[in-house]
Structures are given as C-alpha cells and as structure tokens.
C-alpha positions in Angstrom: -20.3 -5.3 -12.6 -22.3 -4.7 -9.7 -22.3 -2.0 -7.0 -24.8 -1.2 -3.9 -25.2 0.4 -0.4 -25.8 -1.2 2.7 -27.7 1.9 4.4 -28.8 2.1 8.4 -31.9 3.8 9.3 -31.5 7.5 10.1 -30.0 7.8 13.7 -28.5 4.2 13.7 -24.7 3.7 13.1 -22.4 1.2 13.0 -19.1 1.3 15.4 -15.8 -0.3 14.7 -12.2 0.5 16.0 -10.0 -1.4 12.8 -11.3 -1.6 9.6 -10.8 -5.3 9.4 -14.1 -6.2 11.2 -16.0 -4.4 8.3 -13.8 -6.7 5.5 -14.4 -9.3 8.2 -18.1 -9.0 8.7 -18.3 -8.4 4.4 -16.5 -11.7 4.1 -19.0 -13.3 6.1 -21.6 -11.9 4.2 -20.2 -12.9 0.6 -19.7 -16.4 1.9 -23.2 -16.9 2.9 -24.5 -15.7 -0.3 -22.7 -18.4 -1.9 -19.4 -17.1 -2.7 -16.2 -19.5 -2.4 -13.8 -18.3 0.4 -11.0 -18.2 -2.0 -13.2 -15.8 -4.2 -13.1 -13.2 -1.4 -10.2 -13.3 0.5 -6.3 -14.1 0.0 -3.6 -13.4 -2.8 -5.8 -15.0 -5.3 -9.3 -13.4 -4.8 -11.6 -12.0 -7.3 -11.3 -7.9 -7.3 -13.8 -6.2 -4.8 -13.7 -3.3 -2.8 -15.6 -1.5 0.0 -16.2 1.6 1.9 -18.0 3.0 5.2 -19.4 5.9 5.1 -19.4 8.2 8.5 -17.1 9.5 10.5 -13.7 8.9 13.5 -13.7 10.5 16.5 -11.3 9.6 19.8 -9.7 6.5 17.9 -13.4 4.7 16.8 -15.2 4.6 13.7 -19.4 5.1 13.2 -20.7 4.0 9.8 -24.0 4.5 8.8 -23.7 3.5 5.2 -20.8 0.2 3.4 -20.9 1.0 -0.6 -19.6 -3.1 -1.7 -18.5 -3.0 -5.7 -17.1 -5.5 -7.9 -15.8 -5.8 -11.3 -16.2 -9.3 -11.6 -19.2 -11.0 -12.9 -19.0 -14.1 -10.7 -18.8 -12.0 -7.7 -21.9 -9.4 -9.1 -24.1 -12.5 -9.3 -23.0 -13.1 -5.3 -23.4 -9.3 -4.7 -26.7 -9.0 -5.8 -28.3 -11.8 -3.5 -26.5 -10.8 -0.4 -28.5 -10.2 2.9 -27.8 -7.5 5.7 -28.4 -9.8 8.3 -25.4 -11.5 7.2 -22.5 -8.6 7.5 -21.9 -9.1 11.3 -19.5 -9.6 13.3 -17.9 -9.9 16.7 -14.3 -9.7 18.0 -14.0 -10.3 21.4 -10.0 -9.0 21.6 -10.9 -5.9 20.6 -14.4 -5.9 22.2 -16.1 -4.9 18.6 -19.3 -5.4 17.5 -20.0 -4.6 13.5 -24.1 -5.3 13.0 -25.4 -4.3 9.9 -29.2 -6.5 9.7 -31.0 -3.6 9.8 -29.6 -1.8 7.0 -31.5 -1.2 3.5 -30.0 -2.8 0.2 -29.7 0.8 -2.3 -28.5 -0.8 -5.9 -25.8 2.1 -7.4 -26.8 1.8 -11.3 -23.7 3.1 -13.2 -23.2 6.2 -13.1 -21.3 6.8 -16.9 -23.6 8.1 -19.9 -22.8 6.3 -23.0 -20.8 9.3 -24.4 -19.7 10.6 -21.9 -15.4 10.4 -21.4 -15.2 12.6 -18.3 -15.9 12.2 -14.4 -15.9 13.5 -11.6 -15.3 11.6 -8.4 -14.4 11.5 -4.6 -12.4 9.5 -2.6 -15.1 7.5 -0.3 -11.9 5.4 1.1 -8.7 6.6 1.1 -6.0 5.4 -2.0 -3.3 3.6 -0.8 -0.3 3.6 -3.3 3.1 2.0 -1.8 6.4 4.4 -1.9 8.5 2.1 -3.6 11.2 4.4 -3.3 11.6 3.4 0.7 13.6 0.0 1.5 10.8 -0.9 3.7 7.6 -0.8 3.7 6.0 2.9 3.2 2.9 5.0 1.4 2.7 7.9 -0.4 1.2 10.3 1.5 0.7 13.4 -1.2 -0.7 12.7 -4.7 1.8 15.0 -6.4 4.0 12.3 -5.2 2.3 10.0 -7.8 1.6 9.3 -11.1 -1.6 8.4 -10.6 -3.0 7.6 -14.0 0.2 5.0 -14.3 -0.4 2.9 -11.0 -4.2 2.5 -11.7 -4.0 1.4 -15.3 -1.2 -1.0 -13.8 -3.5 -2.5 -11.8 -6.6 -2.2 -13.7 -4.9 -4.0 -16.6 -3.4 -6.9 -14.3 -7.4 -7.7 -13.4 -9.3 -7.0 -16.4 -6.3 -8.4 -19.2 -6.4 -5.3 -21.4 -4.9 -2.7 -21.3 -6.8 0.5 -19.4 -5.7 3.7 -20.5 -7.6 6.2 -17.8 -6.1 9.9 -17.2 -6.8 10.2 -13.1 -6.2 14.1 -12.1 -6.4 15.2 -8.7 -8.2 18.3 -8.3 -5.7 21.3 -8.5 -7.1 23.7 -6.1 -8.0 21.3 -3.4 -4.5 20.2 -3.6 -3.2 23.3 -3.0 -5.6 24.3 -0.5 -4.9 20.7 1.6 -0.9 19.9 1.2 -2.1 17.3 3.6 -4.4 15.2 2.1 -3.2 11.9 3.8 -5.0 9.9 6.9 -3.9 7.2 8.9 -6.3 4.0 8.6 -6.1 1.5 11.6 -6.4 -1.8 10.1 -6.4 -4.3 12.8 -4.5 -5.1 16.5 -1.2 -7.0 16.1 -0.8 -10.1 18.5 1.3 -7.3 20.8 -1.5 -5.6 21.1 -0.2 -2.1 18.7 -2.3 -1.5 16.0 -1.9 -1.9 12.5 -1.9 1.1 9.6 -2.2 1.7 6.4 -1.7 5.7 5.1 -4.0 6.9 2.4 -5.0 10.2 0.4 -7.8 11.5 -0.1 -9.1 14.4 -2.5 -11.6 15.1 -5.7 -10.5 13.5 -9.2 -11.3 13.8 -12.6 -11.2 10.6 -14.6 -10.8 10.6 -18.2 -10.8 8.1 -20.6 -12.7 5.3 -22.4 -16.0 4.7 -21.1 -15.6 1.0 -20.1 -11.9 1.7 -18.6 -13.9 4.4 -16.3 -16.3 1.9 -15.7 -14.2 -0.8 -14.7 -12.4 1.8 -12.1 -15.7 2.6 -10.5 -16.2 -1.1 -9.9 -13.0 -2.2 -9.3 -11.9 1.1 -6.8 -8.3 2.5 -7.4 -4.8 1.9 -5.9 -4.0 -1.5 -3.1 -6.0 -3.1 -0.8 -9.5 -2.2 -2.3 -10.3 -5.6 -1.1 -9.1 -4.1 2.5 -11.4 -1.0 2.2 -8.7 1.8 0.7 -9.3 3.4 -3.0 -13.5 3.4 -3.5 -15.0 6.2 -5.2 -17.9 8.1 -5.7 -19.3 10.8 -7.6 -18.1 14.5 -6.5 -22.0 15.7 -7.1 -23.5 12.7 -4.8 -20.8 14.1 -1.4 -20.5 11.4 0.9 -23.7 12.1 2.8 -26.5 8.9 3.4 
C-alpha cells in the first residue's frame, strides 16, 4: 500500500477541462516508472485511484495538488519511484495542457493507529455509485439513497479476496444541512463534440471497522471509477487545503 501527493509550488496550478487528461497524464507517469499498460488501465487493471485538489470555475478545473493511492503492492513499488516530470500531458482537441514537473513528491504515511477502529474522512473526489434501479445508465445522487457500507465492502472484497466488513456513515448533520450533496464531473469530449459525465456525492464520513479493512479503503478509495478519479478520501482534520 502506498499513497503520496503530487504538490505545485504556491501560486502555480494546474488547468484541465475533463478529468481524463489527469488519468491520462497519471497513466503516462505509471508507465514510465515501469508499470505494464495493462496494470493501469482497462477492465483488468490493478486497483488505484486519484484526486486533484483545487477548485472549478466557468466549466475549467485548476489543481494545485494529485493525491495517487494504491492498494496493490506491485503498483506501490511503481508508485514510489514515479517522477513529476512524467504526469503531462497534451490534448490538442480540447486544447489542454496538464503539466505537473514541477510539483514536490509529499509521501501520505497511513494515517490508522494500530487500535484505533474509527475515522474520520472527507470526500477529496466525488463517490460514484450506479442507480441500478434505472434501465439505463444512472448515479445516485444523495447518500441516503445508498447503502453505503454494502457497495464498498462489495467492492473491496472483489479486489482484496476477503471479505471487508467496514460500517461507512455519512455525516448526519451535513446531510441535512446539504440535501444536495451531488456534483456533475466532466469526464472527457465525445467524438460529437458533448461532453462526457459522471455524477458523484460528496460529504464527511465515519469509517468503522477492522483496521486493515479501513486501511485497504484509504488505499483503494470507495465506490466506481477510482481508477477514473471518483471515490478518494482524506482525513476530515487534514481539509482539502495544500
């Protein structure tokens, strides 16, 4: 398990219009540290997940900060020897430009005291859960929609093969306070030109539960597409800030 920033100097940030040129420009980066293509990317790939750190405004992302985490031990080794210079990238389409060579390699030890059973976390990417109750293709957009606790040990289980038994509460009053909790991610431009979207939520947690089931979440993020950017956390006492 392995887990680090990728943090710009103050004042410098990173801009991107679809999140795929940050999985795009992390790709690039995992593959020149060594990692097999097949490790990274497609149905088969070794669990990873990312987030920016920043802000939207008018339609376009800044990032001064990517938090990269992986459960897998292969893919720590990889982690551990990657190089700024390398998570780049240019899109002419879109006219994009993701350069993060300047940035300064901050390794996140983990962050779970040996007795400890309880956390509390943020959402530093949205969670994207699919509504499975909708014939096509749809997300949740409110956590008391979901049983939380249930989809992540799904798919915590699936990659580790054991069974995870984590409780994941959202955070009561925030809830209440922000009925709408849900943001709309552009993911990329479609060949017609309209974008792409994935809906998340975002909000405080509490995760409870054996240490090394917590642990593996932190790692492996929660909900789909972690590998995408969606469902990375971070502690509730750290903020989001650089």
């Amino acid at each position: 398990m392995y887990r680090l920033r990728l943090q710009l100097p103050p004042g410098r940030w990173a801009h991107y219009r679809y999140l795929d040129l940050i999985h795009d420009a992390l790709v690039n980066a995992w593959i020149a540290a060594g990692a097999q293509p097949e490790q990274v990317i497609g149905a088969q790939a070794l669990p990873w997940n990312f987030a920016p750190l920043g802000f939207h405004s008018h339609h376009e992302g800044r990032a001064h900060t990517l938090v990269v985490s992986t459960p897998d031990a292969t893919l720590s080794t990889t982690l551990a020897t990657i190089d700024p210079c390398a998570v780049r990238y240019a899109r002419a389409a879109t006219g994009e430009m993701l350069d993060f060579s300047s940035a300064n390699v901050v390794v996140e030890s983990s962050p779970i005291l040996a007795e400890q059973t309880v956390l509390g976390v943020l959402t530093l990417s949205p969670v994207a859960i699919s509504d499975l109750s909708k014939p096509t293709k749809r997300w949740h957009t409110s956590l008391d929609e979901v049983d939380l606790s249930a989809v992540v040990n799904s798919r915590l289980s699936r990659i580790s093969g054991r069974q995870i038994s984590l409780t994941i509460q959202p955070d009561s009053l925030y809830l209440r306070a922000n009925p709408r909790h849900s943001v709309v991610v552009s993911t990329k431009r479609m060949k017609n030109g309209q974008p792409a979207f994935v809906i998340g939520m975002q909000a405080p947690l509490v995760v409870s539960g054996h240490r090394a089931d917590a642990l593996l979440a932190w790692y492996a993020g929660l909900g789909e597409k972690t590998r995408n950017g969606f469902g990375c956390i971070g502690l509730a006492e750290g903020g989001v800030g650089r």
